[in-house]
BADRENLUM-107103 format. One record per residue (C-alpha): residue in one letter; x, y, z. Coordinates in steps of 0.2 Angstrom, whole numbers, padded with zeros to 4 digits, always signed. Example, Ala and Ser with C-alpha at 12.3 -4.5 7.8 and 13.67 -1.06 7.14 Angstrom:
REM residues 2
a+0062-0022+0039/s+0068-0005+0036/
//
This chain:
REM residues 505
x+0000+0000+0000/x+0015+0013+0003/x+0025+0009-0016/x+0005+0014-0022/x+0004+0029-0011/x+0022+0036-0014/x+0017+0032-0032/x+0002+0043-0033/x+0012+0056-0023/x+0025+0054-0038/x+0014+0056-0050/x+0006+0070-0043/x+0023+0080-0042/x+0030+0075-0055/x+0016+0077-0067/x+0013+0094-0072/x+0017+0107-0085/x+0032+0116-0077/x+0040+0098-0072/x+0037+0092-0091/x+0043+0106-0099/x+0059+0105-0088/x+0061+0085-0094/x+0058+0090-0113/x+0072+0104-0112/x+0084+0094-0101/x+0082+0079-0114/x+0084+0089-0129/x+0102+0096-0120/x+0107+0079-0115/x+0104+0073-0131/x+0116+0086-0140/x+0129+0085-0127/x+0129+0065-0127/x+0131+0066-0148/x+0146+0080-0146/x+0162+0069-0140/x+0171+0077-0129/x+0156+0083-0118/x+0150+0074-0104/x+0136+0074-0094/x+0144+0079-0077/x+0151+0094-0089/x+0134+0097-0093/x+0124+0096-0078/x+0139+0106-0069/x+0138+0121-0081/x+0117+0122-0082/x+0116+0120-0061/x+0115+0138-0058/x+0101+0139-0068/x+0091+0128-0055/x+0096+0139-0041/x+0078+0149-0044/x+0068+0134-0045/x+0060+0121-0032/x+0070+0107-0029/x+0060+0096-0036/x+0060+0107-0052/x+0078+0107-0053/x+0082+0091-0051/x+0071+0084-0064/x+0079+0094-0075/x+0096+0090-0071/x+0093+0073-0069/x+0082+0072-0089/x+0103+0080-0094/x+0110+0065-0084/x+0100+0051-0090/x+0096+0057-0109/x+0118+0058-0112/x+0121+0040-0115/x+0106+0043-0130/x+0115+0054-0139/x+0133+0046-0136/x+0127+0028-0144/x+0123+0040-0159/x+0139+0045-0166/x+0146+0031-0158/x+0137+0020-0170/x+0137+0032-0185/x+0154+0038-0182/x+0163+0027-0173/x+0167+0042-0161/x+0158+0039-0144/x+0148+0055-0136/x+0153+0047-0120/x+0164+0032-0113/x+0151+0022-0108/x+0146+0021-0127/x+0163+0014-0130/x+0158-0003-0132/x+0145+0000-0143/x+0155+0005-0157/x+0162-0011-0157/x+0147-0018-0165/x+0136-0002-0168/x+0149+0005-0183/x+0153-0009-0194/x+0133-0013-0195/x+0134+0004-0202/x+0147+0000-0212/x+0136-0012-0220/x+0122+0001-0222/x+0113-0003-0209/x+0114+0012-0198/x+0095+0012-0194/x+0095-0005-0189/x+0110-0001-0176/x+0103+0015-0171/x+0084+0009-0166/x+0092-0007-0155/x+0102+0005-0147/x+0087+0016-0142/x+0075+0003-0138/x+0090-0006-0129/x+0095+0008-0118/x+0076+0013-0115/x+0071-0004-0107/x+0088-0004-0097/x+0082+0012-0090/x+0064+0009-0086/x+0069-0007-0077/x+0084+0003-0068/x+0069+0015-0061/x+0055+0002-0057/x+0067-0006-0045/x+0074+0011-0037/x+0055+0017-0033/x+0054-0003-0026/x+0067-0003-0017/x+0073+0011-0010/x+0062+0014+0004/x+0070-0004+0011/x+0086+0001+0008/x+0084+0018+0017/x+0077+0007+0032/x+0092-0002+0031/x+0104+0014+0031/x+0095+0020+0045/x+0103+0008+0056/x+0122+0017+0050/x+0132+0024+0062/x+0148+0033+0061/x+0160+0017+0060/x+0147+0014+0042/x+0145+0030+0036/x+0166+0033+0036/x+0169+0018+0028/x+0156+0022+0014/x+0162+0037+0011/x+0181+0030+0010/x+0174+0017-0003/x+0169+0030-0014/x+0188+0035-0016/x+0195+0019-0013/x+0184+0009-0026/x+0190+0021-0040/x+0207+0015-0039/x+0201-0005-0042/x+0189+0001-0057/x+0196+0013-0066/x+0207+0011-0083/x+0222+0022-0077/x+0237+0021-0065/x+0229+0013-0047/x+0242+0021-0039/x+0239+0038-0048/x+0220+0036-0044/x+0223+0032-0027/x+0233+0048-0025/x+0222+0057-0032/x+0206+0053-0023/x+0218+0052-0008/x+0222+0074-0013/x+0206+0077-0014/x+0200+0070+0004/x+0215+0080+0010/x+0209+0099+0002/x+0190+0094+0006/x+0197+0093+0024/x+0199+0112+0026/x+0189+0123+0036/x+0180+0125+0051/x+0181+0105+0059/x+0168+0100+0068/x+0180+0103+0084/x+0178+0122+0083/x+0195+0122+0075/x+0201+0132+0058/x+0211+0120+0047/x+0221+0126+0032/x+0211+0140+0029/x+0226+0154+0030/x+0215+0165+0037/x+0205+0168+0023/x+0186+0168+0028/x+0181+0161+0012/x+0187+0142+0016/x+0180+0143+0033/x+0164+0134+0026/x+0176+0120+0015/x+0182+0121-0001/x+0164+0124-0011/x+0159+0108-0022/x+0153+0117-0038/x+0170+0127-0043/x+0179+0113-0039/x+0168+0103-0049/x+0165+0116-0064/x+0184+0119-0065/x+0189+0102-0064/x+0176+0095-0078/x+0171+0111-0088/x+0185+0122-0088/x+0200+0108-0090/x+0189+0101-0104/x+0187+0116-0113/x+0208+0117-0112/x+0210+0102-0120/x+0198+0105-0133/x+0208+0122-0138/x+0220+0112-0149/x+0206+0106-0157/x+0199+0117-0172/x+0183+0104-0173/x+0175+0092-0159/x+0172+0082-0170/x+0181+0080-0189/x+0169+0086-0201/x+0175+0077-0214/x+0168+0060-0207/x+0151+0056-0214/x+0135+0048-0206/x+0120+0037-0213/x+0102+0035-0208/x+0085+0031-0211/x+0069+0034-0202/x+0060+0017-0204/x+0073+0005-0203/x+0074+0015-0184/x+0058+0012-0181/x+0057-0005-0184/x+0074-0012-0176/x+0064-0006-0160/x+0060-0026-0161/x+0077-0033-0160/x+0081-0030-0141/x+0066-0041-0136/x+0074-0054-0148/x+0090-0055-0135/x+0079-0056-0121/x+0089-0064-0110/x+0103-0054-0116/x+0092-0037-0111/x+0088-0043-0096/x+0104-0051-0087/x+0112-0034-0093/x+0100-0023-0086/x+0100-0032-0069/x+0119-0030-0072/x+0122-0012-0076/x+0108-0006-0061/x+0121-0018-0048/x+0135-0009-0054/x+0129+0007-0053/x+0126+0004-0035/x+0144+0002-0033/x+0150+0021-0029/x+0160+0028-0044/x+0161+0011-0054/x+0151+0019-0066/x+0142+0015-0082/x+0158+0013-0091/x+0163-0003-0081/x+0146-0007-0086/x+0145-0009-0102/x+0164-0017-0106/x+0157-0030-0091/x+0142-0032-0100/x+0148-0034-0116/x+0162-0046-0112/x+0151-0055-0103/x+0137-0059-0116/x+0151-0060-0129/x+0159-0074-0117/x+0140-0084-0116/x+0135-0081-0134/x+0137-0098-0148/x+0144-0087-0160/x+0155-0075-0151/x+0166-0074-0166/x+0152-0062-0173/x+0155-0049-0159/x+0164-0035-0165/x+0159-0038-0183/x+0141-0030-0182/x+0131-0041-0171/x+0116-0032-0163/x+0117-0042-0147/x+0132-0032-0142/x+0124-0018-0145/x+0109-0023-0135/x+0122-0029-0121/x+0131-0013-0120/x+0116-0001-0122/x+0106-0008-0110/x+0120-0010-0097/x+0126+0008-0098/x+0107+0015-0095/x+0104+0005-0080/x+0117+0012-0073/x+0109+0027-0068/x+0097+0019-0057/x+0108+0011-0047/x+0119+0028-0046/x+0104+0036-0039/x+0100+0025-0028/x+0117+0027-0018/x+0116+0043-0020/x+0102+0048-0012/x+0100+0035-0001/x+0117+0038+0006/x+0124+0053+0003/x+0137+0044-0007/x+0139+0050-0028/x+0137+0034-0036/x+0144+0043-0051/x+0153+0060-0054/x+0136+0066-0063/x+0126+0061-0048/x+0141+0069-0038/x+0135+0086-0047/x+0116+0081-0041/x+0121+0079-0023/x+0127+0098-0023/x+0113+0105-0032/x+0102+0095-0017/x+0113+0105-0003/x+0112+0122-0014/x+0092+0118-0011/x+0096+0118+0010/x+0095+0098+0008/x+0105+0083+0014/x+0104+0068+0006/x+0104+0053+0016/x+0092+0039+0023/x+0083+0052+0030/x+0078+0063+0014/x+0068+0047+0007/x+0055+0046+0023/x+0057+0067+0024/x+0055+0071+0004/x+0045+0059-0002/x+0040+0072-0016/x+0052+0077-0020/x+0061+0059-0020/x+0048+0046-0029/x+0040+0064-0041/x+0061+0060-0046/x+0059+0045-0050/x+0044+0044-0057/x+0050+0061-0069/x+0064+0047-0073/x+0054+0034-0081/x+0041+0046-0091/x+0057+0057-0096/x+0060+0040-0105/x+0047+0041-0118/x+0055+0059-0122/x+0071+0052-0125/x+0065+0037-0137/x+0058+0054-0148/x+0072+0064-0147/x+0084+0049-0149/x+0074+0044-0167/x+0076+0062-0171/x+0094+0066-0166/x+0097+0048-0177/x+0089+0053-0192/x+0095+0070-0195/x+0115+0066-0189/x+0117+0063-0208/x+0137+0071-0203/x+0145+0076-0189/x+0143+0088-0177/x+0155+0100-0183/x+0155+0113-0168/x+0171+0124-0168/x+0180+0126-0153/x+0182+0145-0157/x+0162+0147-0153/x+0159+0133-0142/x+0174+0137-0128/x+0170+0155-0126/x+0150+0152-0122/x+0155+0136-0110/x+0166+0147-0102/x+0155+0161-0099/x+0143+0150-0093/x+0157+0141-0082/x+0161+0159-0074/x+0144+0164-0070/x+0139+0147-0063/x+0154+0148-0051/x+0150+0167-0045/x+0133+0165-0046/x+0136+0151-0029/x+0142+0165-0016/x+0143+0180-0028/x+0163+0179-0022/x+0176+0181-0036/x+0187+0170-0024/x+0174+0155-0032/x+0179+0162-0049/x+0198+0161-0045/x+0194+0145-0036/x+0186+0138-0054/x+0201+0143-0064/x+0214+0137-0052/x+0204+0118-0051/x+0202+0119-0071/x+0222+0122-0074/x+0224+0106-0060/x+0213+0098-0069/x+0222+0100-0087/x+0238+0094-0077/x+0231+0080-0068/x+0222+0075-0087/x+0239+0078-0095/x+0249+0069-0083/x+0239+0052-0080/x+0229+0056-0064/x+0210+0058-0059/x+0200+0074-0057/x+0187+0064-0054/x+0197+0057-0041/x+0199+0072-0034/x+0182+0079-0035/x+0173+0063-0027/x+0187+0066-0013/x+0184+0084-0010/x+0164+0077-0010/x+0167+0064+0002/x+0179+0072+0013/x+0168+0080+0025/x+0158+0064+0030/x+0172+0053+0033/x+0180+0069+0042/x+0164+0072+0053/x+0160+0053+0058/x+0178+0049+0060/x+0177+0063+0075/x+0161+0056+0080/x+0170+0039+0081/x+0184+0045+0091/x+0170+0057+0104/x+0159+0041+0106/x+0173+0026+0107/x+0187+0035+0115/x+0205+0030+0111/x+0195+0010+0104/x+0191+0021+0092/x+0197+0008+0079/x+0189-0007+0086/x+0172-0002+0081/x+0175-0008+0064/x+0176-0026+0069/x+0164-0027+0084/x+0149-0017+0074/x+0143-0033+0061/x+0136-0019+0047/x+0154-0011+0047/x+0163-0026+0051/x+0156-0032+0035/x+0156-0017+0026/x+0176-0016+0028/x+0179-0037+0021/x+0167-0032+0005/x+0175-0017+0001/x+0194-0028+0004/x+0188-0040-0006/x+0179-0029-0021/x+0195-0019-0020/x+0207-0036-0021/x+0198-0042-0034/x+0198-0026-0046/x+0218-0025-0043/x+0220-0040-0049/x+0206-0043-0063/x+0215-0029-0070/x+0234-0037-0070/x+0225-0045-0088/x+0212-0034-0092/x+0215-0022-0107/x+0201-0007-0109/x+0203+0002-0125/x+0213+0017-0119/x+0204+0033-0117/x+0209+0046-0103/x+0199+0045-0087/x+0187+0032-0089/x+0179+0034-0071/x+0161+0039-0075/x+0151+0055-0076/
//
């Protein structure tokens, strides 16, 4: 009787023409930001969240959450017409998606890929609105010895599951839990703040996030005349779209098992929808009779990858809100447009916000049926690339970069702040390590900070002890051993196609 009640509160908030028109405009910018390589969604969301600081909560994240979800639409797009993927989570579907072009049949590609990544995301949803109100019952029960090991996971994890150096995404997450550390402690003391009265509250979130993504992006494109080489040419046709729409359900299993898949993962905080769909994909490639077809334009790969990737998000979400934890850097953008609304997320927010939290959800599953429109659109008329030149698209980002970052305190130290994280950025890009490393450090930082001095106030000089006698954390610390154990060593052998900073946003 609760899922049917918070459903009709869903609906009811979620429902309406402000809420609709806000899903139709953030699917039409997802769309184009997903089908433009070199922008990703957690570049997107970051430079359009000051627009959601007029708007309810509920308003704004529905919007950035229509950007978030409707990215991996556009990316299978060129990644399938181009063999240049929007995104990396649409690497794997190039690997199939472009040689059935090759062969001329683009539409076919393009309409599993919709229908694919459609179903994955519907499923990701209907089990986050069933779900999460048990699994905010069970983070209820977290006390600080839990709530500092999550947050450590979410920095520690990177290094087992992303496609650089471990060591250099170790350190990098380790940096960023040491600047998100400054401030005010919740002692009384001032740490690191050099007196300056702007880092008494912390180092803010959204600069660091804006310079980090936005900015340092914009630097690399700046060698580039073209995102994307206008000289490469695209194919398509409007009914051979519409009627691959079938082929998904003809991999039923496939669909399935790879939805199921991708939602785990994305619970995993910042394994992402990258890891996703190379896991998907290898493992229906491994399970299939013909695997010899894989890579040679067989649509099942395509189903594997597509449907993987967008189930993602559901799972991202879930952790996300339920926990307070980013289960992606996108959703790490999410989590500060939730505190910039005067609202923490946690177990708490679900039984506090149920409007705001299932009128999500349900906003998630109709935005959907957008997508699948704007996706046949976006298809049929990519007849060539999207030839944007950086001379016009760097100086608008930027712009939008700058005022986003003012815009949070009306401070030019934010601005400088911005600037300072993009040129570390551009380094830490250039040189092998993880922004996103950083930036999920810097997020994290002052959870694990405030509950590791909880730990010390409430067990003294034991302290440490608490994670072995309490069983949720004692279990916590062995899964998180073990998932980190195993990514260190699965990845002795694994080889992911090389592409800088593959941890998702």
């Amino acid at each position: 009787m609760d899922l049917l009640n918070n459903l009709a509160i869903g609906i009811e908030a979620a429902i309406g023409l402000e809420p609709i028109a806000l899903m139709l405009l953030g699917t039409a910018l997802g769309i184009i930001v997903g089908a433009t390589p070199g922008l990703s969604s957690g570049m997107a969301v970051a430079v359009l969240l000051p627009l959601t600081f007029t708007m309810s909560p509920l308003n704004g994240m529905i919007f950035l959450t229509s950007i978030y979800v409707s990215v991996t639409y556009g990316g299978a797009i060129t990644a399938i017409l181009l063999n240049t993927p929007g995104a990396p989570e649409n690497t794997a579907t190039a690997f199939d998606g472009y040689p059935l072009t090759r062969k001329g049949r683009a539409g076919d590609a393009l309409g599993t890929a919709i229908m694919a990544s459609a179903v994955g995301g519907i499923l990701s949803y209907v089990i986050l609105f069933a779900a999460i109100g048990s699994v905010a019952s069970i983070a209820l029960k977290f006390g600080p010895p839990e709530l500092f090991l999550i947050a450590v996971a979410g920095v520690a994890v990177l290094g087992a599951v992303g496609s650089g150096s471990p060591v250099k995404i170790f350190a990098s997450g380790a940096f960023g839990l040491l600047i998100g550390t400054i401030g005010v402690v919740p002692t009384g003391e001032w740490r690191a703040t050099f007196g300056n009265p702007f880092l008494a509250e912390g180092v803010q979130v959204i600069p660091v996030l804006i310079g980090m993504f936005v900015v340092s992006e914009l630097m690399m494109l700046a060698g580039r005349e073209y995102v994307v080489d206008a000289s490469v040419k695209g194919q398509r046709r409007l009914g051979a779209i519409v009627a691959a729409f079938r082929a998904p359900f003809r991999h039923l299993a496939t669909l399935s098992r790879s939805s199921f898949l991708g939602m785990g993962i994305g619970l995993i905080p910042a394994a992402g929808a990258t890891l996703a769909a190379f896991a998907s994909y290898s493992l229906t490639r491994r399970m299939s009779r013909e695997p010899e077809t894989f890579g040679d334009g067989n649509p099942e790969g395509i189903v594997a990858s597509e449907s993987a990737n967008n189930a993602c998000s559901g799972g991202a979400l879930m952790t996300t809100l339920v926990l307070g934890v980013p289960g992606s850097v996108t959703t790490a953008v999410l989590l500060g447009a939730l505190t910039m609304q005067g609202l923490q997320a946690g177990p708490q927010l679900i039984y506090e916000q149920i409007p705001l939290v299932y009128g999500l959800i349900v906003a998630a599953v109709v935005s959907q049926g957008f997508m699948i429109v704007a996706a046949v659109g976006a298809g049929y008329g990519l007849s060539g690339a999207l030839s944007v030149p950086t001379r016009v698209l760097i100086p608008i980002l930027m712009v939008f970069a700058i005022l986003g970052a003012f815009a949070l305190r009306n401070a030019a130290f934010d601005v400088y702040l911005m600037l300072g994280c993009g040129a570390f950025g551009y380094i830490l890009k250039r040189s092998g390590y993880s922004p996103a490393a950083v930036v999920m450090g810097v997020i994290l930082a002052p959870i694990a900070d405030n509950e590791l001095v909880r730990m010390f106030q409430i067990y003294g000089d034991d302290w440490y002890l608490a994670f072995i006698r309490q069983p949720i954390a004692a279990t916590i610390l062995t899964m998180l051993a073990l998932a980190i154990g195993h990514g260190l060593w699965r990845r002795r052998g694994r080889n992911i196609p090389a592409k800088p900073d593959l941890i998702e946003e």
